[in-house]
Every structure is written in C-alpha cells, then in structure tokens.
MDAnalysis code that builds the backbone (N, CA, C; Angstrom):
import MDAnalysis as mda
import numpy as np

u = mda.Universe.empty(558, n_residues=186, atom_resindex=np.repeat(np.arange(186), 3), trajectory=True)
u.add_TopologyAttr("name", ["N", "CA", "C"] * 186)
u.add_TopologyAttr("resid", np.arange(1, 187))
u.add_TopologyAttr("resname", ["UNK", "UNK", "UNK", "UNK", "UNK", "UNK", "UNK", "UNK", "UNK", "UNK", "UNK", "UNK", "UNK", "UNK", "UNK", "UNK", "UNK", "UNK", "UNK", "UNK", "UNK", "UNK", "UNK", "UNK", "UNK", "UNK", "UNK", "UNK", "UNK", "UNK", "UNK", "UNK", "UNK", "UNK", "UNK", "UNK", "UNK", "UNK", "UNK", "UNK", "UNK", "UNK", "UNK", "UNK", "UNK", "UNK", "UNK", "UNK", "UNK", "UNK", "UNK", "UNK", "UNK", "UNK", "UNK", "UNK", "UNK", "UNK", "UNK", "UNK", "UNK", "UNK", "UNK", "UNK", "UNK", "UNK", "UNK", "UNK", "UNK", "UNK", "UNK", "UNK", "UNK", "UNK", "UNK", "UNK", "UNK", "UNK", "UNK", "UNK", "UNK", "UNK", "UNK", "UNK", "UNK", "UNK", "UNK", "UNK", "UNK", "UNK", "UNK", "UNK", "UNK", "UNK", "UNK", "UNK", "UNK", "UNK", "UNK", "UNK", "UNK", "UNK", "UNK", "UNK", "UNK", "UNK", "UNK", "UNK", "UNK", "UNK", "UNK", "UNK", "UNK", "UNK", "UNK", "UNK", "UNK", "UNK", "UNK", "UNK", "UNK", "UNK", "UNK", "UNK", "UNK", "UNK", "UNK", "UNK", "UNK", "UNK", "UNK", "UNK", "UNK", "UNK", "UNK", "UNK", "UNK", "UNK", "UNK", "UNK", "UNK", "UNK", "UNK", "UNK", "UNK", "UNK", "UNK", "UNK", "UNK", "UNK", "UNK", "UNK", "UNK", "UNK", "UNK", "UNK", "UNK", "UNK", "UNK", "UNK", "UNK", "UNK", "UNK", "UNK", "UNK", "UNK", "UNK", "UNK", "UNK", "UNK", "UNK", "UNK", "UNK", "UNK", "UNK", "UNK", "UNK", "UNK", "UNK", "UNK", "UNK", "UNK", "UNK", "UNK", "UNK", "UNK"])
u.atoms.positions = np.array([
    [-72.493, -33.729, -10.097],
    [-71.093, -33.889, -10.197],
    [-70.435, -32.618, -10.765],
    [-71.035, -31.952, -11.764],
    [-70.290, -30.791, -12.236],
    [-70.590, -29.826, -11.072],
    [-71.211, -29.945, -10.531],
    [-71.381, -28.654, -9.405],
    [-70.434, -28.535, -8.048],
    [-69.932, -30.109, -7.949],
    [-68.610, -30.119, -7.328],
    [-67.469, -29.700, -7.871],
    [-67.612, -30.210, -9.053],
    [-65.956, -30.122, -9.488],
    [-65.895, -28.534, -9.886],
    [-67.096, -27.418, -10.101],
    [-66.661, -25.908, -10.278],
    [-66.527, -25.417, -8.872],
    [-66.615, -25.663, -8.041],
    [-66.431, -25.271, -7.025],
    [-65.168, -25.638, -6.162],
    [-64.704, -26.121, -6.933],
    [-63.280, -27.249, -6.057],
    [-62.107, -25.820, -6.659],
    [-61.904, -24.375, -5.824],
    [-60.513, -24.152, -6.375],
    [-59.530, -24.053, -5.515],
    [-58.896, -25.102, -5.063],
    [-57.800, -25.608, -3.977],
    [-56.632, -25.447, -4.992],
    [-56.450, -25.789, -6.202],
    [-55.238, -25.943, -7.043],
    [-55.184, -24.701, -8.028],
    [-54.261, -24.307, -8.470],
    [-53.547, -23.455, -9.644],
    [-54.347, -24.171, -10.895],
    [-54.616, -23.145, -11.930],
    [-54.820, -23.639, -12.992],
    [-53.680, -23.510, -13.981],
    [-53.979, -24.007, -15.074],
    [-52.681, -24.219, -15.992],
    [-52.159, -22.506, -16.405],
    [-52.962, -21.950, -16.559],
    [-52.920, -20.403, -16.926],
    [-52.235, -19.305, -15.793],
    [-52.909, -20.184, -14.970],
    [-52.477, -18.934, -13.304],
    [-51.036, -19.358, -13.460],
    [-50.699, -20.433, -13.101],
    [-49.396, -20.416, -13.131],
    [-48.452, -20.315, -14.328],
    [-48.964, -19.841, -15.249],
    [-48.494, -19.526, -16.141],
    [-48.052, -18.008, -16.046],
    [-49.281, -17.018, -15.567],
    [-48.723, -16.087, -15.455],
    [-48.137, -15.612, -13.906],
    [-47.887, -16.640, -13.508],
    [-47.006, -16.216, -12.194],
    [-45.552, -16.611, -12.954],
    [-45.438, -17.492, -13.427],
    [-44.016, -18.420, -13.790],
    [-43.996, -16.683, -14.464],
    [-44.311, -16.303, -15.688],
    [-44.400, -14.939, -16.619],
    [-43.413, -14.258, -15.738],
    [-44.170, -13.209, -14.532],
    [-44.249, -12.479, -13.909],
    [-42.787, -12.440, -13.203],
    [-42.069, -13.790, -12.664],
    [-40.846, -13.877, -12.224],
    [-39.806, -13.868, -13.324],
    [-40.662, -14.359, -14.668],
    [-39.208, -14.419, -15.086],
    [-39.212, -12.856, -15.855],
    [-40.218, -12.060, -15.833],
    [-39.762, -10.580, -16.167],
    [-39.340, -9.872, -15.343],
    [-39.413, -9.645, -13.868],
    [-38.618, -9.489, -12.731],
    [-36.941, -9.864, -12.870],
    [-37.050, -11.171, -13.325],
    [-35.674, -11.360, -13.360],
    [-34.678, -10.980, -14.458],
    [-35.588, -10.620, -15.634],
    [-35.330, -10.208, -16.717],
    [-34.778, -8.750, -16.517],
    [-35.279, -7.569, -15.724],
    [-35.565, -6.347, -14.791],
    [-34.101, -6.473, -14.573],
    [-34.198, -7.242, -13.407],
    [-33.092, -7.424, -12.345],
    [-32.037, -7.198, -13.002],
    [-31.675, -8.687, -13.690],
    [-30.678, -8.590, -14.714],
    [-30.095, -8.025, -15.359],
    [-31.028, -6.996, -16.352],
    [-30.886, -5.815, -17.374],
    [-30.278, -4.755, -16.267],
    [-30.664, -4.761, -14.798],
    [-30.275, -3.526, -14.417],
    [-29.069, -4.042, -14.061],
    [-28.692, -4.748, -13.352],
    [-26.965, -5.476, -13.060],
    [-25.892, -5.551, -14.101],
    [-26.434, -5.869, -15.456],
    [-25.510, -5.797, -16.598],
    [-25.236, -4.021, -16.655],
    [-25.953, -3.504, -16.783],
    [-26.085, -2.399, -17.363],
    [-25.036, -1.674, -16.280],
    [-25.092, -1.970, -14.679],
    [-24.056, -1.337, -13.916],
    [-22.789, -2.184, -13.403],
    [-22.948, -3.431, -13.965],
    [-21.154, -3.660, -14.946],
    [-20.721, -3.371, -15.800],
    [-21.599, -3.047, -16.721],
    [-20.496, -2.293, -17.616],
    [-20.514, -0.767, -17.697],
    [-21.457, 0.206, -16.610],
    [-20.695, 1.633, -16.356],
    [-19.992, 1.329, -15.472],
    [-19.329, 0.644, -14.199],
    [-18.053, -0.029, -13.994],
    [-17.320, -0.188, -14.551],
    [-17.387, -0.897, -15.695],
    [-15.790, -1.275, -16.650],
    [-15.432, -0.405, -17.478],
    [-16.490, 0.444, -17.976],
    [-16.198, 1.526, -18.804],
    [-15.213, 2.445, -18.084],
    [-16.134, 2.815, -16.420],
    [-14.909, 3.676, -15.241],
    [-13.878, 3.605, -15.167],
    [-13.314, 1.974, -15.071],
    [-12.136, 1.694, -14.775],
    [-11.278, 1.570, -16.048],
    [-12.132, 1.079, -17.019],
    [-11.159, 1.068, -18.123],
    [-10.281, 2.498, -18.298],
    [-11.510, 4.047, -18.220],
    [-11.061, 5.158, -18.096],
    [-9.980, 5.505, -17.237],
    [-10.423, 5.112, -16.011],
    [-8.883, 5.286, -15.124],
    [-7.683, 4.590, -15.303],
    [-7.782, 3.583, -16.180],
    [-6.797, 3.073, -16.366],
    [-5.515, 3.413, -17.690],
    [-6.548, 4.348, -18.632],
    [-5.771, 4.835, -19.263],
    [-5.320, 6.364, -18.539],
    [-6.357, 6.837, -18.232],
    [-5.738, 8.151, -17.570],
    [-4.442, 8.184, -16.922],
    [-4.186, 6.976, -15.587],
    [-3.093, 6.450, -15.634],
    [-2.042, 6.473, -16.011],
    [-1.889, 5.746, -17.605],
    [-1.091, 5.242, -17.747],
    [-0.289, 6.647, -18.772],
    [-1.515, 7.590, -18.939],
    [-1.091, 8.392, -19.881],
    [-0.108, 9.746, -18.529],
    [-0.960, 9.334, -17.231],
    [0.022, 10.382, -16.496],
    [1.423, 9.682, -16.568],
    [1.793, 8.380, -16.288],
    [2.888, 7.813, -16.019],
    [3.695, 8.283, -16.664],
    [3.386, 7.707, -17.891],
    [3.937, 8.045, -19.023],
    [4.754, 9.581, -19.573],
    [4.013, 10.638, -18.803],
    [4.073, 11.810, -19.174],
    [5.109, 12.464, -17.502],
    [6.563, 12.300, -17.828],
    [7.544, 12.724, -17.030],
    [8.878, 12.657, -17.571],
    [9.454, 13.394, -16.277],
    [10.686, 14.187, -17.168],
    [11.577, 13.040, -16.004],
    [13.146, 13.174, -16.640],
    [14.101, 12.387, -15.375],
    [15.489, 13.453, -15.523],
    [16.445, 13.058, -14.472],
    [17.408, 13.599, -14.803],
    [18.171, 13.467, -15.222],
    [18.780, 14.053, -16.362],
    [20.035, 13.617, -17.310],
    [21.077, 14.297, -16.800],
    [22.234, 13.731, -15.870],
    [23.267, 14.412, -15.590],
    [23.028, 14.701, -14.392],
    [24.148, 15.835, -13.954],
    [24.966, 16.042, -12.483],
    [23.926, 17.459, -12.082],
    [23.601, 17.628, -10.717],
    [23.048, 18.348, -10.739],
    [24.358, 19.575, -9.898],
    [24.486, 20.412, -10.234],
    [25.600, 21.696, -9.969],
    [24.615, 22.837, -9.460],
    [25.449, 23.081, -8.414],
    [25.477, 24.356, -7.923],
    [26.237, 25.674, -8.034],
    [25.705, 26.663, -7.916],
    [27.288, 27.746, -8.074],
    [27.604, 28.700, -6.892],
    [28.505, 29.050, -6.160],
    [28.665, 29.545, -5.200],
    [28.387, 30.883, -4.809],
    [27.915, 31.318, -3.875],
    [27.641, 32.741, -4.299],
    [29.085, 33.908, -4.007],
    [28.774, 35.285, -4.459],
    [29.969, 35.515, -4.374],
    [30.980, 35.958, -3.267],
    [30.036, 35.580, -2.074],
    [30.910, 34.985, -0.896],
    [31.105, 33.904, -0.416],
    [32.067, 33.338, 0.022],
    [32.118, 31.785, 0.208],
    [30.938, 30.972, 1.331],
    [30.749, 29.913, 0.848],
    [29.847, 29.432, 2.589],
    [28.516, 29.420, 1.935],
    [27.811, 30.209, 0.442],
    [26.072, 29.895, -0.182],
    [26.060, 29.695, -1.049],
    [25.275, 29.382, -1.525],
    [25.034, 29.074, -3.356],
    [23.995, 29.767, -4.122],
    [24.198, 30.548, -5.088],
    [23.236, 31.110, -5.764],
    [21.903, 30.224, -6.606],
    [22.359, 29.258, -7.520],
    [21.749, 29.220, -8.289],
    [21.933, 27.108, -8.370],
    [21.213, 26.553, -8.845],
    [21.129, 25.200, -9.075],
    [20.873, 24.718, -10.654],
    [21.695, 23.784, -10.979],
    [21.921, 23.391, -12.575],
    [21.624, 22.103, -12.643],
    [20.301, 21.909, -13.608],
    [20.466, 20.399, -13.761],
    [19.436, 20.094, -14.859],
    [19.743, 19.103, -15.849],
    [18.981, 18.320, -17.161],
    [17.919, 17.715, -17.411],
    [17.208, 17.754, -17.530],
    [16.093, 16.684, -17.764],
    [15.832, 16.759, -19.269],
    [15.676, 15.254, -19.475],
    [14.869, 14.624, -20.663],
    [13.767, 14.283, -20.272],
    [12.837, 13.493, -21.500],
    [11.728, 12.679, -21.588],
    [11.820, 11.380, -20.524],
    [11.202, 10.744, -20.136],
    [11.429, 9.058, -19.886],
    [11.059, 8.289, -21.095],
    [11.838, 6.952, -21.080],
    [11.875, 6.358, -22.057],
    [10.296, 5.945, -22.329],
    [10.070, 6.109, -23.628],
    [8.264, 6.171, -23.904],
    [7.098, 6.740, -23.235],
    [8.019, 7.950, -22.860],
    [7.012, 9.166, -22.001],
    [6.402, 9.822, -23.259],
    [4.978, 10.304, -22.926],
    [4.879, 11.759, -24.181],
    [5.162, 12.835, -23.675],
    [5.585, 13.728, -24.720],
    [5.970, 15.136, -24.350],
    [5.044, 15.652, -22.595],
    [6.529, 16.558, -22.314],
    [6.314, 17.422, -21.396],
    [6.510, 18.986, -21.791],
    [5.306, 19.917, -20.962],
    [5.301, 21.320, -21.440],
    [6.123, 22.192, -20.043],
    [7.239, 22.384, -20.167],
    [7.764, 23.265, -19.506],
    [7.133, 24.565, -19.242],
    [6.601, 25.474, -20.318],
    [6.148, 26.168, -19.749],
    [5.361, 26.106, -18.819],
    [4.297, 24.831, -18.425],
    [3.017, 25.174, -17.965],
    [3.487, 24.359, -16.383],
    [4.845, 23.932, -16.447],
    [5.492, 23.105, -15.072],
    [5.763, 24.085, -14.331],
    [5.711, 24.121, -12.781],
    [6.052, 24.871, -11.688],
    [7.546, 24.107, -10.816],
    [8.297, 24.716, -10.373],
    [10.033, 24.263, -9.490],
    [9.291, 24.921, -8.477],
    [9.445, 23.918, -7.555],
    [9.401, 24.926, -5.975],
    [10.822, 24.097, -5.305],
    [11.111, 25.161, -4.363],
    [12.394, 24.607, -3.673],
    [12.329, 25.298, -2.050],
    [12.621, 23.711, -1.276],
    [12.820, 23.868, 0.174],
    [13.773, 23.868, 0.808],
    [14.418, 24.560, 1.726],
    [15.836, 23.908, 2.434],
    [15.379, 24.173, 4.110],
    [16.291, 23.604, 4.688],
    [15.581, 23.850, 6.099],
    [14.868, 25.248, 6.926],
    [15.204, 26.188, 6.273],
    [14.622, 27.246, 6.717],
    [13.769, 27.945, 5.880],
    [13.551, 27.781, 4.549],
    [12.849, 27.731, 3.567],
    [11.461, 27.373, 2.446],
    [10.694, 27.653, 2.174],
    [9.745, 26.959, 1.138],
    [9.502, 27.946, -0.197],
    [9.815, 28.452, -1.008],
    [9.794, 28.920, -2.040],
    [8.586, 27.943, -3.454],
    [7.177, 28.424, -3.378],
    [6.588, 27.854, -4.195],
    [6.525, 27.875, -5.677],
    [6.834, 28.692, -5.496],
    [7.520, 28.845, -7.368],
    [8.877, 29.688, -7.835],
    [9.852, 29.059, -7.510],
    [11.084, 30.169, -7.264],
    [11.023, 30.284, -8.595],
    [12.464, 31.474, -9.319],
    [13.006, 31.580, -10.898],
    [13.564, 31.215, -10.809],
    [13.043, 30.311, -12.094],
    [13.951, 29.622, -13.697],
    [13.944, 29.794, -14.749],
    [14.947, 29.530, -14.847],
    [14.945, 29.285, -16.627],
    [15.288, 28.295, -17.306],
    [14.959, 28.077, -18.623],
    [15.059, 26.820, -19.447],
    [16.161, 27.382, -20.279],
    [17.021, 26.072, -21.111],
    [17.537, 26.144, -22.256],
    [17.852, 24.929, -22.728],
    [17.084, 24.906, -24.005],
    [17.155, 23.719, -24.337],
    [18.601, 23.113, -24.895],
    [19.081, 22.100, -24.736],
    [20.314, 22.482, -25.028],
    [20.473, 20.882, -26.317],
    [19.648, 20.236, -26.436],
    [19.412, 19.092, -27.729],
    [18.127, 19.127, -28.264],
    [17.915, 19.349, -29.349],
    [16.408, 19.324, -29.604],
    [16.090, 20.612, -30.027],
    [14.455, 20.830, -30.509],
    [13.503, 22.158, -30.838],
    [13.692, 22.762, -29.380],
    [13.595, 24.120, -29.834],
    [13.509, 25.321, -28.659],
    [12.005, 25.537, -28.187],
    [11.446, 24.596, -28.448],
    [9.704, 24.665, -28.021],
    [9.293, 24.747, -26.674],
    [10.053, 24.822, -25.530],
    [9.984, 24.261, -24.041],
    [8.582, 22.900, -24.137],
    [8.824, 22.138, -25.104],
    [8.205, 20.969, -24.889],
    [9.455, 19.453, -24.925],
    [9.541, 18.857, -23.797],
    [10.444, 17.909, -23.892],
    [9.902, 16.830, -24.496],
    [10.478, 16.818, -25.745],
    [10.212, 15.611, -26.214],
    [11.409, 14.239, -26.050],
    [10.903, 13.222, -27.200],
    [11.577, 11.875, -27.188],
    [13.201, 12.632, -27.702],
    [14.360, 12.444, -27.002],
    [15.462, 12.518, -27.242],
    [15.989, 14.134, -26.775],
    [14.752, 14.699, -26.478],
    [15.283, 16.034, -26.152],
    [16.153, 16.428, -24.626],
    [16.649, 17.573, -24.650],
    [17.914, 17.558, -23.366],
    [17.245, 19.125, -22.968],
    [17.293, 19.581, -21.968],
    [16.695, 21.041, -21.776],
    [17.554, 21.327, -19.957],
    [18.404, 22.412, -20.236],
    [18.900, 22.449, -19.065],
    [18.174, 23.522, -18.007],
    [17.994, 23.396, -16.830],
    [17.083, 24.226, -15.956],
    [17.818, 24.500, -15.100],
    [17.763, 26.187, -14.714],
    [18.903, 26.596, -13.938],
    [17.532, 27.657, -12.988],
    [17.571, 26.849, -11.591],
    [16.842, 27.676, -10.639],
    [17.656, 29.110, -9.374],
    [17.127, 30.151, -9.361],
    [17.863, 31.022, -9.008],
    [17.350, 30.995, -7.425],
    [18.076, 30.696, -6.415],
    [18.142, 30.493, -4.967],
    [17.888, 31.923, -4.346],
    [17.007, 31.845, -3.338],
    [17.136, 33.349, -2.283],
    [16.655, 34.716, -3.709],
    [16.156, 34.652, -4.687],
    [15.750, 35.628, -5.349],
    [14.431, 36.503, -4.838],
    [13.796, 35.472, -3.791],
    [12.970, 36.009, -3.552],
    [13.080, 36.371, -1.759],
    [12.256, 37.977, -1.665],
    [12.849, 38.773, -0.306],
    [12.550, 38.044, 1.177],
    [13.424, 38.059, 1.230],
    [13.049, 37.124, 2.951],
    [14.103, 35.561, 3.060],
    [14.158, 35.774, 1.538],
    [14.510, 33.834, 1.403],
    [15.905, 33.593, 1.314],
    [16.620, 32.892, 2.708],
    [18.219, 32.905, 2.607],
    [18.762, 32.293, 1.530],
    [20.122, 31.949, 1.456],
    [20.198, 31.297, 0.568],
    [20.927, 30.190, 1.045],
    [20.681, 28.600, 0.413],
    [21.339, 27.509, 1.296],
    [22.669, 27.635, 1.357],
    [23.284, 26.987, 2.899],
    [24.683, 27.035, 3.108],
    [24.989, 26.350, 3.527],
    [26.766, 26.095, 3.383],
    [27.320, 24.087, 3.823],
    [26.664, 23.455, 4.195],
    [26.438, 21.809, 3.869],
    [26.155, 21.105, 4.535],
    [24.511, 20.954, 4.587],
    [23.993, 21.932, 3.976],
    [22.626, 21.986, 4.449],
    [21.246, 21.241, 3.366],
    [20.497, 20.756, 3.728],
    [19.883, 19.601, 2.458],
    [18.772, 21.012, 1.758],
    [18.849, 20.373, 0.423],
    [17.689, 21.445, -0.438],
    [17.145, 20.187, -1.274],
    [15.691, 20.663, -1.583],
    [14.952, 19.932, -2.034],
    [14.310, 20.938, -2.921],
    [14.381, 20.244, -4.582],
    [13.662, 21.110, -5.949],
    [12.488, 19.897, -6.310],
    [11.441, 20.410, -6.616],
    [10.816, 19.680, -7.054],
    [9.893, 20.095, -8.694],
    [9.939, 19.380, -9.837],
    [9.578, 20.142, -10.815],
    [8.306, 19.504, -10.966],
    [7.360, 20.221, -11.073],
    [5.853, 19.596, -11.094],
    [5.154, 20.123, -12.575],
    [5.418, 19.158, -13.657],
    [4.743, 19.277, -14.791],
    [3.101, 19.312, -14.896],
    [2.721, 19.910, -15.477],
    [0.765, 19.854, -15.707],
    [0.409, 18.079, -15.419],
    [1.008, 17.811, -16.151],
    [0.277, 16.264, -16.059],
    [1.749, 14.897, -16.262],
    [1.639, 14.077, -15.298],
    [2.503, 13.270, -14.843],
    [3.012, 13.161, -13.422],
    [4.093, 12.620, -13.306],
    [4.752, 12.399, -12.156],
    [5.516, 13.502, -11.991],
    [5.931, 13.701, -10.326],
    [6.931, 15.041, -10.538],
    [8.076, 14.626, -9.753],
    [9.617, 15.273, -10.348],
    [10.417, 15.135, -10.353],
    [11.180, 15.758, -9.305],
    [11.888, 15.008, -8.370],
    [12.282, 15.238, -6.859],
    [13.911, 15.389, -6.529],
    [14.173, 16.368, -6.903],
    [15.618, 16.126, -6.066],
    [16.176, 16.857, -5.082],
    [16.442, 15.935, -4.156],
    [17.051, 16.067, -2.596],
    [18.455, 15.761, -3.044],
    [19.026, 16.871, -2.572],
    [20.926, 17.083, -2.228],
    [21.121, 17.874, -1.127],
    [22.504, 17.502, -0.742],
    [23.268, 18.070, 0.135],
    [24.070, 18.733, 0.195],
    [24.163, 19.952, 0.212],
    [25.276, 20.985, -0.426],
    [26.722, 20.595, 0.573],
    [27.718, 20.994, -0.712],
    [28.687, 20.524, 0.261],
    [29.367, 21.189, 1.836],
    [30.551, 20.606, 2.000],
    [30.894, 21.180, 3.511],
    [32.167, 22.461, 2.704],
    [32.060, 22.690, 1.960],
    [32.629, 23.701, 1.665],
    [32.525, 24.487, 0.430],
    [32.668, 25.532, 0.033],
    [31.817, 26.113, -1.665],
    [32.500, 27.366, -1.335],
    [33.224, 27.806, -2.445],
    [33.886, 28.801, -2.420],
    [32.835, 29.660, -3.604],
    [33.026, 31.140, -3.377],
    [33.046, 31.831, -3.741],
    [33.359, 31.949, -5.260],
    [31.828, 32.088, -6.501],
    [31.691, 32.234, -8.004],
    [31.806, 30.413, -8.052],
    [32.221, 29.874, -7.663],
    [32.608, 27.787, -7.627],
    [31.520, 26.839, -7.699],
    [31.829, 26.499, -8.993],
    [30.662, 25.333, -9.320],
    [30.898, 23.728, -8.719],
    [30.145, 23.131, -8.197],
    [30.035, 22.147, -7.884],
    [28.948, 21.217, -7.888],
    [29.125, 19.717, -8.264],
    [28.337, 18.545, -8.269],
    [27.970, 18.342, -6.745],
    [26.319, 18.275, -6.637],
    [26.085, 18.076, -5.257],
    [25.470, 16.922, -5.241],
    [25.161, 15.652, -4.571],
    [25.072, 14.609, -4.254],
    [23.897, 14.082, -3.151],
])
C-alpha cells in the first residue's frame, strides 16, 4: 500500500502550491510597484505643467488707455505709435527690458522695431509691476526699406515679454492724419 500511494503524483502538494500561489503574488507585487511608481511620475508631470502654466498666465501686460499715433511731417503717414501697459490684475511682474515689439502693416514685418519705455506711475525699473503704468512709444519705418503706414491701412504691434502671454494690437489708421497730428486709432 505505501508503494502506491508514493507513486501516485497526479495532485499538487500543499507546498507546491504554495509556492506557485508565492510566485504570482510577487509578480503582482512587481507589476504593481511598477504602475504606481509611473502614476505618480505622471502626476508629478502634470502637476509641473500646471503650475508652469499658470505662472505664464499670470505673467502679462494689458493695455491701459488709447493707443495714439503721430503724423509724420507730411500729411497721409505716421511716424511713431503711443500706448500704456500695466500689469494684469494678479499678474507677476513683467521685464521690459528682456520683451521684444515687432510690428506688421500690409507691406511690412519689422521684427524688432525701436522703442522706448517711460515709466510714467511707479519705479523706473522697466519691470511692470502691480499698479505700475509704463508708456511705450514704437518708432515706425526707422528701419531702411520699411515704409511707413498710411490712411486707412491696418498695423499690427505685438509686445512679446520673456515669459507670459503676448500682447496684440491690431488698428486701423485713420482716413485722414495730418501732418506733426496726434490721433486715437481704433
């Protein structure tokens, strides 16, 4: 009788399947550890982009006021473009110096035309801060080749700070501009 029953191995013993049951659940243990571990360098990612975000948003200028042109000193072009920017409300500072103005008009692309700043509320830091006013006056056609806009014709400035949103304004010069004549363009 014992010489049957050592010879009978059709079934699992208590041990074998012990270390099979083992064997899956450290596999799954494996598995697991590696899936957690690349949800949370996922959430860490996004958490990152999400402040990066919010810190570009945050970080832009708007326009305070009328934006003016001045005529050049023949009637029919305009020299130069006038217009304000502050902070946005719970923006952090913006660095003027390190911002680029480019300006387009239909026959035109000027990638970094001249400007100048003046701050006209606030520290003279060319950093716009909370409450600060800084007026920017871009000089049209300064550079050789580049006409200068006339009646009627659309110009587009765009001020592109280091970090944030950038600030777009499209106007239409008017149907008439006299000569040294400042005007609100729209």
């Amino acid at each position: 009788m014992w010489k049957n029953f050592s010879k009978d191995d059709k079934a699992f013993t208590g041990l074998e399947a012990a270390i099979v049951l083992i064997a899956f659940v450290v596999v799954a243990a494996v598995f697991s550890y590696v899936m957690l571990g690349a949800g949370f360098y996922t959430t860490q990612k996004s958490q990152e982009v999400v402040h990066t975000g919010v810190q570009q948003a945050s970080s832009s200028v708007a326009v305070a006021g009328d934006v003016v042109i001045r005529g050049h000193t023949t009637a029919g072009s305009a020299t130069n473009v006038t217009f304000y920017v502050t902070n946005t409300a719970g923006g952090s500072p913006v660095d003027l110096s390190k911002s680029m103005l480019t300006y387009t008009d239909s026959n035109d692309f000027v990638a970094n035309c001249t400007w100048e700043t003046e701050c006209t509320l606030g520290d003279d830091d060319n950093l716009v801060e909370k409450g600060e006013k800084y007026q920017i006056t871009a000089t049209l056609g300064s550079t050789s080749g580049v006409s200068l806009p006339t009646v009627n014709e659309q110009i587009k400035l765009e001020l592109k700070p280091p970090d944030g949103a950038v600030l777009v304004l499209q106007r239409t010069m008017p149907p008439e501009l006299g000569a040294n004549e400042y005007q609100t363009v729209y």
